[in-house]
C-alpha positions as CSV (number, residue, x, y, z in Angstrom):
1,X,60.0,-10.0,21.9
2,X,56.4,-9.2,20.5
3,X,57.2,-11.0,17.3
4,X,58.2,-14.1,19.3
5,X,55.5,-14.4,21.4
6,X,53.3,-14.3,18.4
7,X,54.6,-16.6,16.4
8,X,54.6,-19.1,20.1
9,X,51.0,-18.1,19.7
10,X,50.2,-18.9,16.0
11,X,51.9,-22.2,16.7
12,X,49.9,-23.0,19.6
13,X,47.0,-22.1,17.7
14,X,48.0,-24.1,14.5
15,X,49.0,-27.2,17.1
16,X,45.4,-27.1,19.0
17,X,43.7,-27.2,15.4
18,X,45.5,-29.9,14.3
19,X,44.4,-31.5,17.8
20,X,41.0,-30.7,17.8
21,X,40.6,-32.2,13.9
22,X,42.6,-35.3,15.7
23,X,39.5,-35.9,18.1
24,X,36.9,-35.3,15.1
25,X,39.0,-38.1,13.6
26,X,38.7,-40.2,16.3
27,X,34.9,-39.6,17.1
28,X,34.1,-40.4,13.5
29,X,36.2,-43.7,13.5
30,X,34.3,-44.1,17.0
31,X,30.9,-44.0,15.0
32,X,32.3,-46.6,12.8
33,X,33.2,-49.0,15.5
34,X,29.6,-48.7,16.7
35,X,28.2,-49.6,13.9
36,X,30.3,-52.5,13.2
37,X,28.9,-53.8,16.8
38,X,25.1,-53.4,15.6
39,X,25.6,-54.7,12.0
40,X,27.6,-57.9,13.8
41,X,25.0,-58.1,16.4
42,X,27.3,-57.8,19.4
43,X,25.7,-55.4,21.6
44,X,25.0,-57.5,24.1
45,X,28.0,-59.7,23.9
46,X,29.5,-58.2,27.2
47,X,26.7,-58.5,29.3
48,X,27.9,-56.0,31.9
49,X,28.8,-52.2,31.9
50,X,31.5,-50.6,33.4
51,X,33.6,-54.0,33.4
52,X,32.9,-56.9,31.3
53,X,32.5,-60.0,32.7
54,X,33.4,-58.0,35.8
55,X,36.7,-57.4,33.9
56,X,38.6,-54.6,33.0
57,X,39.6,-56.9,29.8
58,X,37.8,-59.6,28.9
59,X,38.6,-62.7,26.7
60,X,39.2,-61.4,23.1
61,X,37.1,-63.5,21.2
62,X,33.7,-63.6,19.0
63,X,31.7,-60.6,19.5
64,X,33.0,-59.5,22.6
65,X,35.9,-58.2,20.0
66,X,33.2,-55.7,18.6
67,X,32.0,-54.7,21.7
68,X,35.0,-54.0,24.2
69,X,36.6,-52.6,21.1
70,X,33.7,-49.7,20.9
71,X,34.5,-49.4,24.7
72,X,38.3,-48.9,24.5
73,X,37.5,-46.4,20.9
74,X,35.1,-44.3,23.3
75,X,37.4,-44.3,25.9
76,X,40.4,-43.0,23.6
77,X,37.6,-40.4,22.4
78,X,36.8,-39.4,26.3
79,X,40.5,-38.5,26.8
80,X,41.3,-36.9,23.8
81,X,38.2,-34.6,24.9
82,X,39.5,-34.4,28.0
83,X,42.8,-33.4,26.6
84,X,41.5,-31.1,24.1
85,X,39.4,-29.3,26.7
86,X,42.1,-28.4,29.0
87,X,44.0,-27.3,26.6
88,X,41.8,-25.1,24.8
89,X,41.3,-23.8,28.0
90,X,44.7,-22.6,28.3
91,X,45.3,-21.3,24.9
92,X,42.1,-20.6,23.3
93,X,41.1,-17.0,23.2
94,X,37.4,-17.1,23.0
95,X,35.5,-17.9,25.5
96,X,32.5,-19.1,23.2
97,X,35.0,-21.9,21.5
98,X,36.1,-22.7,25.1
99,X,32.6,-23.5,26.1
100,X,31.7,-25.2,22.9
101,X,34.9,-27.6,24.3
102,X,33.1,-28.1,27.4
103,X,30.5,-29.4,26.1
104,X,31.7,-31.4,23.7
105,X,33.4,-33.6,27.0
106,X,30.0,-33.0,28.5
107,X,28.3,-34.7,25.4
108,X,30.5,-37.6,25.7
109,X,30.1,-38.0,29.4
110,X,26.3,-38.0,28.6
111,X,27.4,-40.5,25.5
112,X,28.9,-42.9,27.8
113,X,26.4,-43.1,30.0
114,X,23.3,-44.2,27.6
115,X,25.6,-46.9,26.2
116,X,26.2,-48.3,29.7
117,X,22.3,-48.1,30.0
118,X,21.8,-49.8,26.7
119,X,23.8,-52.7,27.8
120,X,22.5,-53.0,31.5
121,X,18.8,-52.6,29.9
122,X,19.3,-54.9,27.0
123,X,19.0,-52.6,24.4
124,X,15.5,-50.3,24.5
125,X,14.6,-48.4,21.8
126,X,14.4,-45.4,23.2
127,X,17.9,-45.5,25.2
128,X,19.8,-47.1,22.2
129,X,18.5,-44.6,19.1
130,X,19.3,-41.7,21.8
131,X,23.0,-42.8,21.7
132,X,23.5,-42.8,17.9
133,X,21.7,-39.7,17.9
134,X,23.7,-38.2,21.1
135,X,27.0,-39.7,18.8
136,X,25.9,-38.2,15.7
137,X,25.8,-35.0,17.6
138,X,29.0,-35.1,19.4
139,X,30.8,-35.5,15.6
140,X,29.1,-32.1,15.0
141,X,30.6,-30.3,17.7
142,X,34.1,-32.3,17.2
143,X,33.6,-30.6,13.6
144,X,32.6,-27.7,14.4
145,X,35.4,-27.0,17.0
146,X,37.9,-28.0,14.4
147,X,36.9,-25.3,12.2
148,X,36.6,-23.0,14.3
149,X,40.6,-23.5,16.0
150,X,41.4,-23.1,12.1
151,X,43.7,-20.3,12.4
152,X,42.2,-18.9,8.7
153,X,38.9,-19.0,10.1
154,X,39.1,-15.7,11.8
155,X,40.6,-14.0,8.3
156,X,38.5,-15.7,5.7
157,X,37.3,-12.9,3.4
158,X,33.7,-12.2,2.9
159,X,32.1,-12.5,-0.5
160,X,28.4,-11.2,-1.7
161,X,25.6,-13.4,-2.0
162,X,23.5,-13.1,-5.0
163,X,20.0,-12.1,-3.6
164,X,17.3,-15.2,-3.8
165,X,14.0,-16.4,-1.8
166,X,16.6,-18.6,0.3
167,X,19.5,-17.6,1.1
168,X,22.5,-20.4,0.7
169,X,23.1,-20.1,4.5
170,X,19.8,-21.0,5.3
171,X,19.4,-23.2,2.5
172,X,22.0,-25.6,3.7
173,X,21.5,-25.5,7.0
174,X,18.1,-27.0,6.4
175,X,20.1,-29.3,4.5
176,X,22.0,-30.6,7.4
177,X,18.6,-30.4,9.4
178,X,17.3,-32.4,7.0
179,X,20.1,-35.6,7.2
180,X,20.4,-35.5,10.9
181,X,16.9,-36.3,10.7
182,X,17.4,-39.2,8.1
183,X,20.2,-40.5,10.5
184,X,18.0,-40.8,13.3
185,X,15.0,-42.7,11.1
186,X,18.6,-45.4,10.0
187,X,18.9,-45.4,13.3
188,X,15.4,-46.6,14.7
189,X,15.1,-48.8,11.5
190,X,18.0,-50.0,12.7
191,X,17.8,-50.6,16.3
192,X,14.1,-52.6,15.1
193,X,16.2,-54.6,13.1
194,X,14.2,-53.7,10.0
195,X,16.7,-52.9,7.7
196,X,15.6,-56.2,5.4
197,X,12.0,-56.0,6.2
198,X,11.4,-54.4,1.7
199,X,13.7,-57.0,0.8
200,X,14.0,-55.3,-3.1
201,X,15.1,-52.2,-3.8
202,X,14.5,-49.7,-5.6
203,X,11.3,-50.4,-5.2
204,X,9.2,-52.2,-2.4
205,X,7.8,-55.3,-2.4
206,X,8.2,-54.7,-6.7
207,X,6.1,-51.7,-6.5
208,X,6.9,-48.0,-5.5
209,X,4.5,-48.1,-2.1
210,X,4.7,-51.3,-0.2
211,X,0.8,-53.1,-0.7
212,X,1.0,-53.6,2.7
213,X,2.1,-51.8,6.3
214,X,3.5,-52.5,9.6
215,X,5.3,-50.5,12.9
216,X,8.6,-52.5,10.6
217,X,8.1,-51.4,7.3
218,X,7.0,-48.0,7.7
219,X,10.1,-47.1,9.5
220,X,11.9,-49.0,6.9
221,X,10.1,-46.9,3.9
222,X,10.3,-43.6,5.5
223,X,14.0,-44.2,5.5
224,X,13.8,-44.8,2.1
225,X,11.6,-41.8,1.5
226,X,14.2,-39.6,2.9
227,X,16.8,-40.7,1.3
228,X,14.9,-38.9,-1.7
229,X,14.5,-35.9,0.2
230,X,17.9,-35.7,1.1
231,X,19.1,-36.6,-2.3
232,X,16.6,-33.4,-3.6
233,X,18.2,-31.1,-0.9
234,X,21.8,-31.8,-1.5
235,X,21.6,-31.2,-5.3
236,X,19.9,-28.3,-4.9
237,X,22.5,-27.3,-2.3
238,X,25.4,-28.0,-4.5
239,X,24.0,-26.7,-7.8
240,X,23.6,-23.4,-6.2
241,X,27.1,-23.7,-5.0
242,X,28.4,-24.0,-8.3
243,X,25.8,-21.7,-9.7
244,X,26.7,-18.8,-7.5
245,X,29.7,-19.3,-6.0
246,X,32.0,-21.7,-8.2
247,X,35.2,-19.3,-7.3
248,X,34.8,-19.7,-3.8
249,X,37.1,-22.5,-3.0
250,X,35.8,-23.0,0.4
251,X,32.7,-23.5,-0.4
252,X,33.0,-25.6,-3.3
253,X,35.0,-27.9,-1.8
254,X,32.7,-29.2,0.4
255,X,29.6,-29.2,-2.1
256,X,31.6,-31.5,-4.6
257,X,32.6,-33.7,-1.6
258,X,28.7,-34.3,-0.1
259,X,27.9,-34.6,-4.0
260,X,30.4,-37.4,-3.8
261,X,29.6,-38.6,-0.4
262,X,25.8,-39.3,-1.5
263,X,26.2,-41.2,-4.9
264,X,28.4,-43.9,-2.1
265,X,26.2,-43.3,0.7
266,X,23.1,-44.3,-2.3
267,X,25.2,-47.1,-3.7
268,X,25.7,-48.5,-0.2
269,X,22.3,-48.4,1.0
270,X,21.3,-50.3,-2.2
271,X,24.7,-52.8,-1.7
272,X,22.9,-53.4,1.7
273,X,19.7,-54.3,0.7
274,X,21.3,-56.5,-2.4
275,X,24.0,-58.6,-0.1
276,X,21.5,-59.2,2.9
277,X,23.1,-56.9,5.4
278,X,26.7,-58.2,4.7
279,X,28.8,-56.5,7.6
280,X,31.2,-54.2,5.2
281,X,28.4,-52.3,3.3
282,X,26.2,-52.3,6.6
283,X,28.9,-50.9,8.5
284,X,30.1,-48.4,5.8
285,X,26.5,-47.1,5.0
286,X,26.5,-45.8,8.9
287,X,29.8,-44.1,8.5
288,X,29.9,-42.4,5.3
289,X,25.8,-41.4,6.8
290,X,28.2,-39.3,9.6
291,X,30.3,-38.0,6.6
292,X,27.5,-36.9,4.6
293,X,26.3,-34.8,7.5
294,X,29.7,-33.7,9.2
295,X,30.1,-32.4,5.1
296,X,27.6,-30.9,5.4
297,X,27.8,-28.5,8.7
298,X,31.1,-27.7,7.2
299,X,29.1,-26.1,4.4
300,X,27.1,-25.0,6.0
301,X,29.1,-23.1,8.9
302,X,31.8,-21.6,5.7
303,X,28.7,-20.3,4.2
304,X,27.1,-18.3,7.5
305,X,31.0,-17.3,7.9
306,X,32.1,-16.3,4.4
307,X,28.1,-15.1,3.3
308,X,27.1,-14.1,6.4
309,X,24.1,-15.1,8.3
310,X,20.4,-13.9,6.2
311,X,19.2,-10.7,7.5
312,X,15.9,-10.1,8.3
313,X,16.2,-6.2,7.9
314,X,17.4,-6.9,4.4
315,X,14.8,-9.2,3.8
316,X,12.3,-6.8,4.9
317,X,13.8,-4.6,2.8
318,X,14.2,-6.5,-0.2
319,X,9.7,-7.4,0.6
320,X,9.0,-3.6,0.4
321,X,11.1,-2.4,-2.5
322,X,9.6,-5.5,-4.6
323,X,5.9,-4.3,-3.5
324,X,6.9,-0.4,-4.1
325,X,8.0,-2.1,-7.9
326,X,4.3,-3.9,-8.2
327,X,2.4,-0.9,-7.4
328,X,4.8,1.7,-9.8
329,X,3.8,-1.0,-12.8
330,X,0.6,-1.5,-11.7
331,X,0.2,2.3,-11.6
């Protein structure tokens, strides 16, 4: 009877992962359809929020295609929430994942509420870069909750981390820190509509500073600018992954996928620039952005789970014994 009711569980916990990694699904492809309606320039093209044209569906045709399709993708996203809430409620053990559930439908409630504003407002910058950010945030937690309703996520093995300055936990968490932040700059850039403002790349008005500045085209360069930093923090994310930890499938995994991820997510941006905004690469450089960072927090959450998170004790420790070491040789 005990062995039955075991296996009913593992298979309820197999079926919610397999769910939750559903919804992540689905909130990515959401992200996509979003930016498809900026990169078409249809955010305004139903002029009214909860209906359109005081409609519950509108006329299917020009850009009101883009937008009351991002409408119907949220609203597929808000009941798969939904869905997934109630029933990680009912068979999720932990009451930490449980909550991270709840707020992942509280995040899309929150979600759906700044895009209504952004339409009855007529886009503001504020209100507008607050959703993608808000989105980019929800495909966080829709990752994250996947992960976590892995069934081997509980049993994964823990492995030794070479001692350094920075540990790899920490290290690629300031990774992910790092190209959240270069999503939100895309984001304002692109809101301003100053994506083709440093009409050359790689370099800026043919040099490697633009000669001259505005509000426009220091967004657009700072965007640029972190694209390096990024680019510096994700190799130095992977090669340490490889360096260190090359056995560890889990790990490395996901390092050679955001290695990937960037040199398409690089490519794009430049395709951008090159075919004057042209919809596909426009559209795609948002999307694979989300990859790059939902790649990311999953290396970066494997790495707290299967390194374990830095300690300060041993790093205090580790500080004394190398000072006891300098004053034995300086002795």
């Amino acid at each position: 009877m005990n062995q039955l009711q075991l296996s009913a569980g593992d298979e309820q916990a197999r079926g919610l992962h397999r769910f939750a990694v559903l919804t992540a699904g689905a909130t990515f492809c959401l992200i996509f359809v979003g930016g498809l309606v900026t990169s078409t320039g249809s955010a305004l093209a139903v002029p009214d929020w909860p209906l359109a044209f005081g409609k519950l569906i509108p006329a299917w045709e020009g850009g009101i295609r883009f937008e009351f399709g991002h409408r119907l993708a949220a609203g597929t996203v808000v009941v798969l929430t939904l869905v997934l809430m109630a029933w990680a409620w009912r068979a999720e053990p932990r009451r930490w994942v449980r909550k991270l559930v709840v707020l992942a439908f509280g995040l899309i409630v929150v979600q759906a509420v700044l895009g209504g504003i952004t339409v009855l407002f007529e886009l503001p910058l504020a209100i507008a870069v607050a959703h993608a950010a808000t989105a980019q945030a929800l495909l966080c937690l829709m990752v994250s909750i996947a992960i976590f309703t892995n069934p081997r996520w509980s049993t994964t093995p823990h492995v030794d981390d070479p001692p350094s300055r920075i540990p790899l936990p920490t290290l690629a968490a300031a990774m992910t820190a790092v190209i959240y932040l270069q999503i939100l700059i895309g984001a304002v850039m692109r809101h301003m509509s100053a994506g083709l403002v440093i009409p050359d790349f790689p370099l800026s008005f043919g040099r490697l500073a633009p000669p001259y500045w505005n509000e426009y085209i220091a967004v657009n360069f700072a965007h640029r600018c972190g694209a390096v930093v990024v680019t510096a923090m994700v190799l130095w994310t992977v090669a340490r992954v490889l360096r260190t930890h090359r056995e560890v499938g889990a790990l490395r995994r996901p390092a050679l996928g955001l290695f990937l991820l960037l040199v398409i997510q690089i490519c794009l941006g430049a395709i951008t620039i090159w075919s004057d905004r042209a919809v596909l690469p426009t559209t795609s450089h948002v999307a694979v952005g989300a990859a790059v960072l939902a790649t990311s927090l999953t290396l970066t959450l494997r790495a707290y789970r299967i390194l374990g998170a830095p300690s300060r004790a041993h790093a205090i420790e580790s500080h004394a014994s190398s000072r006891v070491i300098e004053r034995q040789v300086t002795a």
